[in-house]
N, C-alpha and C positions, 0 to 999 in steps of 0.2 A: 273535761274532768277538772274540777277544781280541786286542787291542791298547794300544799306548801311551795315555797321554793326548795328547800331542804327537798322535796322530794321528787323534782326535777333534776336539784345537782344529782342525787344518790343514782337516779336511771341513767344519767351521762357518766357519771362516773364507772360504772356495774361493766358499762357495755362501750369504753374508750371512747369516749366522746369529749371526755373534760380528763385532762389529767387531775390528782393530786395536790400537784404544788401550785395548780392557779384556782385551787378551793381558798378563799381566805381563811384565816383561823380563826376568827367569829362567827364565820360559818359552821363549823365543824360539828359542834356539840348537836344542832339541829339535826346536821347530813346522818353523824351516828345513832343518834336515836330514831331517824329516820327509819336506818337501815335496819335497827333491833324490831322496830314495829312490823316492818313488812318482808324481816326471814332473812336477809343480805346481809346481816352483820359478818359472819365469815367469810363471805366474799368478798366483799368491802373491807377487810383485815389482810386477804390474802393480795385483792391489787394494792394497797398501799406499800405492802413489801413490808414496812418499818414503822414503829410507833414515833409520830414527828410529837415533839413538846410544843402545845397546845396551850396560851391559858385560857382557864377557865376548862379545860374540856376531858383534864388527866381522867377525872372521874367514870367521862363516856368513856375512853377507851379503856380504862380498866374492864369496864361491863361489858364492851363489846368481847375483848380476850377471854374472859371469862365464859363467854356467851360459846365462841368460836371452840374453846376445850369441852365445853359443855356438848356441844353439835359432836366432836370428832369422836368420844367418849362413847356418844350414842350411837353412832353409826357402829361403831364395833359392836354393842352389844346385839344391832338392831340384823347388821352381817352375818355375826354368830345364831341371830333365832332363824335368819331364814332359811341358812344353808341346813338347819334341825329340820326346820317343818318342811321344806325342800323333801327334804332325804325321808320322813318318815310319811308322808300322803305318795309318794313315789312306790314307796316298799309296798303301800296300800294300795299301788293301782291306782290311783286317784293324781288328775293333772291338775297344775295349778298355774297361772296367768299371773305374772306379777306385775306391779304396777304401781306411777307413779315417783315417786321419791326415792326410793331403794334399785330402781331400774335405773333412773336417770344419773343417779349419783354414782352409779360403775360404771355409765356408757358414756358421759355425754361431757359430765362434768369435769374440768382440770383435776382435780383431785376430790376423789368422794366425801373427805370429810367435810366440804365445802357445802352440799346440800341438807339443811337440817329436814327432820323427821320428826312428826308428833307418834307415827304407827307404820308400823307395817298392812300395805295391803294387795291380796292375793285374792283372786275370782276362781272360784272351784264349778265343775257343774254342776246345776240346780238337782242332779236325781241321785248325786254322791254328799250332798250338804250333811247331814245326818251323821254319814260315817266320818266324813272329814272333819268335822267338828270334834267328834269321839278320838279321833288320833291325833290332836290339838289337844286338847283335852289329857290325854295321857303322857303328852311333854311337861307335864307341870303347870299348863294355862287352867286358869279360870275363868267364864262364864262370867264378863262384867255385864248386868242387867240392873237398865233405869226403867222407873216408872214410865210407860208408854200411853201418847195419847188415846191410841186406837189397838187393846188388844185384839192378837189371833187373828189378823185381816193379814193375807198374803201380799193387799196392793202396797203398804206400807214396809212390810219385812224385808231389806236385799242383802242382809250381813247377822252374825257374829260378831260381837266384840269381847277378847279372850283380854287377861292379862298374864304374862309371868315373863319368866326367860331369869337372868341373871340380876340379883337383886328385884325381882319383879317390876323388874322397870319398863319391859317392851311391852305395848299395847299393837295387838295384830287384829287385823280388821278380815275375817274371812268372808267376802261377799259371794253369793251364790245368784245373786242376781241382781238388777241396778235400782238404783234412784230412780225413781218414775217419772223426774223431773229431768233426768238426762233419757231415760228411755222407756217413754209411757206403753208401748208396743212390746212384752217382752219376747215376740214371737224371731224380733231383731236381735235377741242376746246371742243368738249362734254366730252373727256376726264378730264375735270377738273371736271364738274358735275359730274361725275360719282366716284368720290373720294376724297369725303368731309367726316367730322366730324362737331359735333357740340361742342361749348367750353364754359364753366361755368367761367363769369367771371368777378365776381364782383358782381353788380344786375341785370346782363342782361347775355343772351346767343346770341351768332354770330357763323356762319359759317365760317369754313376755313377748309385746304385740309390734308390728312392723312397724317404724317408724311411722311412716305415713299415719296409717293407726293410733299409732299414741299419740301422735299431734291432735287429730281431729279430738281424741277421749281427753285430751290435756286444755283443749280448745272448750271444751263442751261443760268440763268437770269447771273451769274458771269463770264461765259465762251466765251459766244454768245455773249449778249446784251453791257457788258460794254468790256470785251477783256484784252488787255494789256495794252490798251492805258490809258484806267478807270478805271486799277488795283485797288481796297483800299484791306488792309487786314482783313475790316470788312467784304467782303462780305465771305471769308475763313472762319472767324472766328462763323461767322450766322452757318455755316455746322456744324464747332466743338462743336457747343453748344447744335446743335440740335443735334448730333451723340453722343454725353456724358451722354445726360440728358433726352434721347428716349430708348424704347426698337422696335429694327426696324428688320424688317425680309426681308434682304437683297439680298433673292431670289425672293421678290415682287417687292423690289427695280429696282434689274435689268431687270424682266421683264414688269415693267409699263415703265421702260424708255426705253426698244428696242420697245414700242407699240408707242413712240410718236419720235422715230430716236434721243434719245438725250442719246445714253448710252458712246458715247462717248467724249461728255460735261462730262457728269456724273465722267468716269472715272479718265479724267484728271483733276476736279476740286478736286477730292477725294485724288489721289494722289498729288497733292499741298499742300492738307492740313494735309495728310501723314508729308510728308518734313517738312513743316516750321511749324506744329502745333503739330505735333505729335497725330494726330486722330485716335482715335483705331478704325480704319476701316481694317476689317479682310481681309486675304487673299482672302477666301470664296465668299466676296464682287465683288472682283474684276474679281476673275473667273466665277461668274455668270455675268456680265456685257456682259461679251467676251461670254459666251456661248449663250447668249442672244441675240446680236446684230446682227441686217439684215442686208442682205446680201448690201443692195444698200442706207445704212446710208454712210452719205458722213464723212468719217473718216478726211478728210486734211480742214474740216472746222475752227475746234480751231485753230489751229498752223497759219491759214490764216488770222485769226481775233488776231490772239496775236503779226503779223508784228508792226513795228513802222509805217507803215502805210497802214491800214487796208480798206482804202475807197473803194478801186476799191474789196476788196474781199469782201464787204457789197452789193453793187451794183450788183458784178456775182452773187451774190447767189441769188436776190431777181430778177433778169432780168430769171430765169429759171422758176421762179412761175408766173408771170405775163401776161397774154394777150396780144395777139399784139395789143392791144390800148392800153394800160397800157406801152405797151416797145416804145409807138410813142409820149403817153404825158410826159413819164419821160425823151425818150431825149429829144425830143425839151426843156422842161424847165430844162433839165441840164445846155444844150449848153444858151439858151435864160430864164434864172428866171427874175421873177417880178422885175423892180428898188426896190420896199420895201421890197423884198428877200434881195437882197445883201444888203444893205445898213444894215437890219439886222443882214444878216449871218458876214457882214465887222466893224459892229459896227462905221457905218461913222455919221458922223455931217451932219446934212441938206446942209451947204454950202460947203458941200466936193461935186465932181463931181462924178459920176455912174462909168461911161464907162470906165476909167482907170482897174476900180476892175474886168470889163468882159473880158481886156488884161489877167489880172493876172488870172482870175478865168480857162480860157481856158490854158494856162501856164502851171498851175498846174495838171488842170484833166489831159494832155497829160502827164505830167510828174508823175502822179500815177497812169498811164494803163502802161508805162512800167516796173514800180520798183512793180506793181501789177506780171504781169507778169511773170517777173523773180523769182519774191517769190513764186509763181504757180508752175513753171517747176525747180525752186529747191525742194520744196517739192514733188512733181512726184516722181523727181528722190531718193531723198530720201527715198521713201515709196518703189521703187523700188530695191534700192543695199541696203538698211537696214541701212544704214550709212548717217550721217549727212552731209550736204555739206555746 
């Protein structure tokens, strides 16, 4: 992984490897914006204890303080929505799974206002989505809808995205079912049902999934979903907290994640956080993953999603789960999306022109199925003489 220095100090830092006071002060201004880019700023406010006088750097640490009230502020209001929609999909008879940032931030973290938040998100089942939505709905959220690539196709749909709560600030993410890119099978979604816990938290109790569980979905969600391109080192950091501050039994680990094909997200997120965090994640771990894993898990999927440009290897993987109607409506709106797609996806001004942007858009796909491509049959080969190419 190449990176900064600043962004090696900030992972020594995060996780007691480098104290504080042997950061020089030249360094600093880097390590804090480090820390604002990749979600750590309040963490990184909360080990330093104290604002040290810095020159040149008053300015990062004013923004990181700022940043750190900003995260605490949110997490009340993001508390206050969930214990609402908690209590009213409850009253509905409707379970809800939560997950993520809002779980880890009461169980795992020193203190919750420590983990920022862009949303709340909560997994309903897929045959109650409709009503849940409606009693979401009737808390005062609204229904935030973007123009979509691919309307009315179910392989693309797994969420809801509502806004309200207090000052309409909280964004709540109602998924009814996954990312096709974390789990192209949805026959596997029972799998989250199936390994939950309940959690005392505060004056209310919520559902969310067994440790072991949210490692592998926290594993998978960081590997799959965002890649290299969406790298932050919070979502590394989500692992090490939960691996620090859990007692986890890592031969359950590996075999709930070869039962959902993600042991090899699992390992290479594991061993990331080995590296740059220093995760006491056991040998034992890692040899149960491998003992674990089937036979026809697609191993060269991470390394495919961590290219600098990972589009066309998003698209092979989800064009092998799909229907041949599903592979007839995504090309055609590949090649042909809505003018309020682009204009969208291009960020143009009303009186900018369309058509320009479907030269470029065609432009480009052709020019990431070949550099797709060749990062395909160098990985082959790679998997094949053991050696990197």
């Amino acid at each position: 992984m190449n990176q900064s220095p600043a962004f090696y100090t900030l992972a020594a830092l995060t996780t007691g490897q480098l104290a504080p006071r042997d950061v020089p002060a030249e360094a600093w201004p880097d390590v804090i914006a480090q820390a604002l880019q990749h979600g750590l700023g309040p963490t990184l406010l909360w080990i330093t204890k104290h604002i040290e006088t810095v020159p040149g750097a008053n300015s990062y640490w004013d923004t990181m303080i700022a940043s750190a009230r900003q995260t605490a502020l949110y997490f009340a209001l993001m508390e206050r929505a969930q214990y609402e929609i908690n209590t009213a999909l409850s009253e509905a008879g409707i379970p809800v799974i939560w997950l993520k940032g809002i779980v880890l931030a009461q169980t795992v973290y020193p203190q919750p206002t420590l983990r920022p938040m862009a949303d709340l998100d909560g997994l309903v089942p897929y045959d109650q989505r409709e009503t849940a939505l409606e009693v979401v709905e009737a808390l005062g959220y609204t229904r935030v809808r973007e123009p979509a690539l691919v309307e009315n196709v179910d392989f693309w749909e797994y969420n809801y995205r509502l806004q309200g709560g207090v000052g309409n600030a909280v964004v709540v993410e109602l998924h009814y079912s996954v990312d096709r890119m974390l789990m192209p099978e949805l026959k596997r979604l029972s799998w989250f049902w199936d390994h939950t816990q309940p959690i005392q938290s505060g004056a209310f109790e919520f559902l969310t999934l067994r440790p072991e569980a949210h490692l592998i979905y926290l594993c998978a969600h960081a590997m799959l979903q965002h890649g290299g391109a969406n790298f932050r080192l919070l979502h590394l950091f989500d692992l090490h907290t939960l691996i620090t501050h859990t007692s986890l039994d890592w031969d359950v680990v590996a075999g709930w994640a070869a039962a959902v094909q993600w042991s090899k997200p699992a390992e290479e997120a594991l061993r990331l956080a080995v590296q740059l965090l220093a995760t006491p994640v056991p040998d034992t771990g890692f040899t149960a993953l491998r003992r674990h894993r089937q036979p026809d898990e697609d191993t060269t999927l991470t390394a495919r999603l961590w290219e600098k440009d990972r589009r066309m290897a998003r698209i092979g993987y989800r064009l092998k789960f799909m229907t041949w109607a599903e592979r007839a409506a995504f090309a055609r709106t590949m090649l042909f999306p809505s003018p309020a797609y682009v204009r969208h996806r291009y960020h143009l001004q009303p009186n900018v022109a369309v058509w320009p942007y479907y030269m470029y858009r065609w432009f480009d796909q052709a020019r990431g199925i070949v550099r797709g491509g060749i990062n395909n049959l160098r990985l082959r080969l790679t998997n094949l003489t053991g050696r990197a190419l």
